[in-house]
C-alpha positions in Angstrom: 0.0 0.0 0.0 2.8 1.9 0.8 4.7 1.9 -2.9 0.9 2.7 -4.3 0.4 5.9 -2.1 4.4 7.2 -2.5 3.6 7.0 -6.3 0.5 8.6 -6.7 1.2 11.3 -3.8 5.0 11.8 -6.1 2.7 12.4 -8.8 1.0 15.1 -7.1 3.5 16.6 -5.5 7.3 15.8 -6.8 9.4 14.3 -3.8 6.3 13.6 -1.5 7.0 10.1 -2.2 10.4 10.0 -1.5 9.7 11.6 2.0 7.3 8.8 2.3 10.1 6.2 1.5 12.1 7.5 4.1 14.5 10.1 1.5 13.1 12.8 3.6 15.9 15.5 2.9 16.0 14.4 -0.9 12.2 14.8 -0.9 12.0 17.6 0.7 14.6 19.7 -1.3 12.9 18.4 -4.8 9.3 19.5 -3.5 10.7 22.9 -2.8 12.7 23.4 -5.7 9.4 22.2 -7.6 7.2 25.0 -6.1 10.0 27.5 -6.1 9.8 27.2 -10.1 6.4 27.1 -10.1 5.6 30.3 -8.4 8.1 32.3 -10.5 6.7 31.0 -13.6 3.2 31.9 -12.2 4.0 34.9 -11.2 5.7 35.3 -14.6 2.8 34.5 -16.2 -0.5 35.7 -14.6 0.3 38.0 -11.6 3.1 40.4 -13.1 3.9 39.8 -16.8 5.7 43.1 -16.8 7.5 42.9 -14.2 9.4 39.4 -14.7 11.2 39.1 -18.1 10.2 36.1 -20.1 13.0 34.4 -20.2 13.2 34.0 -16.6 9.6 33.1 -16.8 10.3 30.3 -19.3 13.4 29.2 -17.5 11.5 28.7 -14.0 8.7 26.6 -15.9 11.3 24.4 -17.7 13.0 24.0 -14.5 9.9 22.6 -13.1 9.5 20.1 -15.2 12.8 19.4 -15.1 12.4 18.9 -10.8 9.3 16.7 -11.4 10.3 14.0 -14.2 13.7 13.9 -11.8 11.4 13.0 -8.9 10.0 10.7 -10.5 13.4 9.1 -11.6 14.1 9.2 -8.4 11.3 7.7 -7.2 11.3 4.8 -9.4 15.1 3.9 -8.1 14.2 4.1 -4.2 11.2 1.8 -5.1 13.6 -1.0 -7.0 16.0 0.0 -3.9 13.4 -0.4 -1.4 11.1 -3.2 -2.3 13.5 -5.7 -4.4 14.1 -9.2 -4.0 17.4 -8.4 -2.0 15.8 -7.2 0.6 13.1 -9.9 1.1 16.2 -12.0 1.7 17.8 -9.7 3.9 14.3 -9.4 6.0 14.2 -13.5 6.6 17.9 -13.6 7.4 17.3 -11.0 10.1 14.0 -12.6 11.4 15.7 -15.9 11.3 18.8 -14.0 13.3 16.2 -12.7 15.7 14.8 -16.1 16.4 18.1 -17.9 17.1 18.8 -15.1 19.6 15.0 -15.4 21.1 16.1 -18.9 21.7 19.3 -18.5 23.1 17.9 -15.9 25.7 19.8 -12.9 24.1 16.5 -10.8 24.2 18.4 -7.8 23.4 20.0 -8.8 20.2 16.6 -10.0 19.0 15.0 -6.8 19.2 18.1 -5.0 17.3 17.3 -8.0 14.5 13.8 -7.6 14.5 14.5 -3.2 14.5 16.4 -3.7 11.9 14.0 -6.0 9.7 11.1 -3.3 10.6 13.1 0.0 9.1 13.9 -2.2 6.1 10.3 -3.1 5.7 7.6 -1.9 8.5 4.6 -3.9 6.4 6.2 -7.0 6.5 2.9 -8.7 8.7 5.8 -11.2 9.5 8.0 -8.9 11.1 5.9 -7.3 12.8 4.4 -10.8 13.8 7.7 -11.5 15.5 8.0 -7.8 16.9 4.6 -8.1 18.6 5.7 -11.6 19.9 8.9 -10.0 21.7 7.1 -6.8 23.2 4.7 -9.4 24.7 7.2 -11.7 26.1 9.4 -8.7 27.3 6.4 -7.7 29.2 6.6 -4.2 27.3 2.9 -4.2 27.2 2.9 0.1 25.8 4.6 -1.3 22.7 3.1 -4.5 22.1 -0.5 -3.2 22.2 0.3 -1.1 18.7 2.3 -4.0 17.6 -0.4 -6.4 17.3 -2.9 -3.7 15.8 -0.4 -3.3 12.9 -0.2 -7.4 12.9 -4.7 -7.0 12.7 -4.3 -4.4 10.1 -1.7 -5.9 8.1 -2.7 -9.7 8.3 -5.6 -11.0 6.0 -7.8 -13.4 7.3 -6.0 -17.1 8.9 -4.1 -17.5 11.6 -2.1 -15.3 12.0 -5.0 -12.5 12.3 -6.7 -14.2 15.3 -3.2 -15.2 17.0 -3.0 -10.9 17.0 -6.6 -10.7 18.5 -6.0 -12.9 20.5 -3.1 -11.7 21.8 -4.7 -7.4 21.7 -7.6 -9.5 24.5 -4.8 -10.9 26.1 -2.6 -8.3 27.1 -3.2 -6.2 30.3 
């Protein structure tokens, strides 16, 4: 849902997807560069023509364009970045890390694995499966309440859905 709203809202407004992706200084700096062209070449165009030569007009307009189709470049690259096939493998590695260290007592550890895993991928219902788990077993009930909501919103119907309300009725 994520790579379907950063697209759309990119669209709209050029780096407000990349902020959503977690490029937030890259995003930022292309959506103000984007409106900083456009309001010269507005105010080029329809609020004073006389006053701002043409060229400049022009210029800002072209630059615009120039900031939104390099969004959108940029955009498509975090999204190959962020949601490729490496990092699915990199997201099981760490879960299976963060299980190993579950079962060895070295709760600690686990929770960098599982931190980890979440900032690569903070949808994974698998993940976030696992986080919920550790919250609940670390007795850190203030984080694993929101835990297991994102498990309910995330999981479709089966299991692993009513393990998470279960869970949500559980907890204290």
């Amino acid at each position: 849902m994520r790579k379907s709203v950063a697209l759309w809202l990119n669209v709209l407004v050029p780096g407000g997807g990349l902020i959503l992706l977690r490029r937030e200084w890259l995003g930022l700096v292309l959506a103000l560069l984007f409106c900083l062209c456009v309001q010269i070449g507005l105010w080029g165009m329809f609020i004073v023509p006389a006053s701002i030569p043409g060229w400049v007009t022009s210029s800002a307009l072209f630059g615009a364009v120039l900031v939104w189709i390099c969004a959108q470049y940029t955009l498509v690259l975090r999204l190959r970045q962020a949601f490729g096939p490496g990092i699915e493998r990199q997201i099981v590695h760490l879960c299976e890390l963060a299980k190993r260290a579950v079962a060895s007592g070295d709760y600690a550890r686990a929770e960098e694995f599982l931190e980890v895993a979440l900032t690569l991928n903070d949808e994974d219902p698998h993940v976030n499966t696992l986080w919920a788990q550790l919250m609940t077993a670390l007795g850190r009930f203030d984080r694993a309440r929101p835990a297991w909501v994102r498990v309910v919103q995330l999981s479709e119907e089966g299991f692993v859905k009513r393990q998470a309300v279960e869970a949500l009725a559980a907890l204290p």
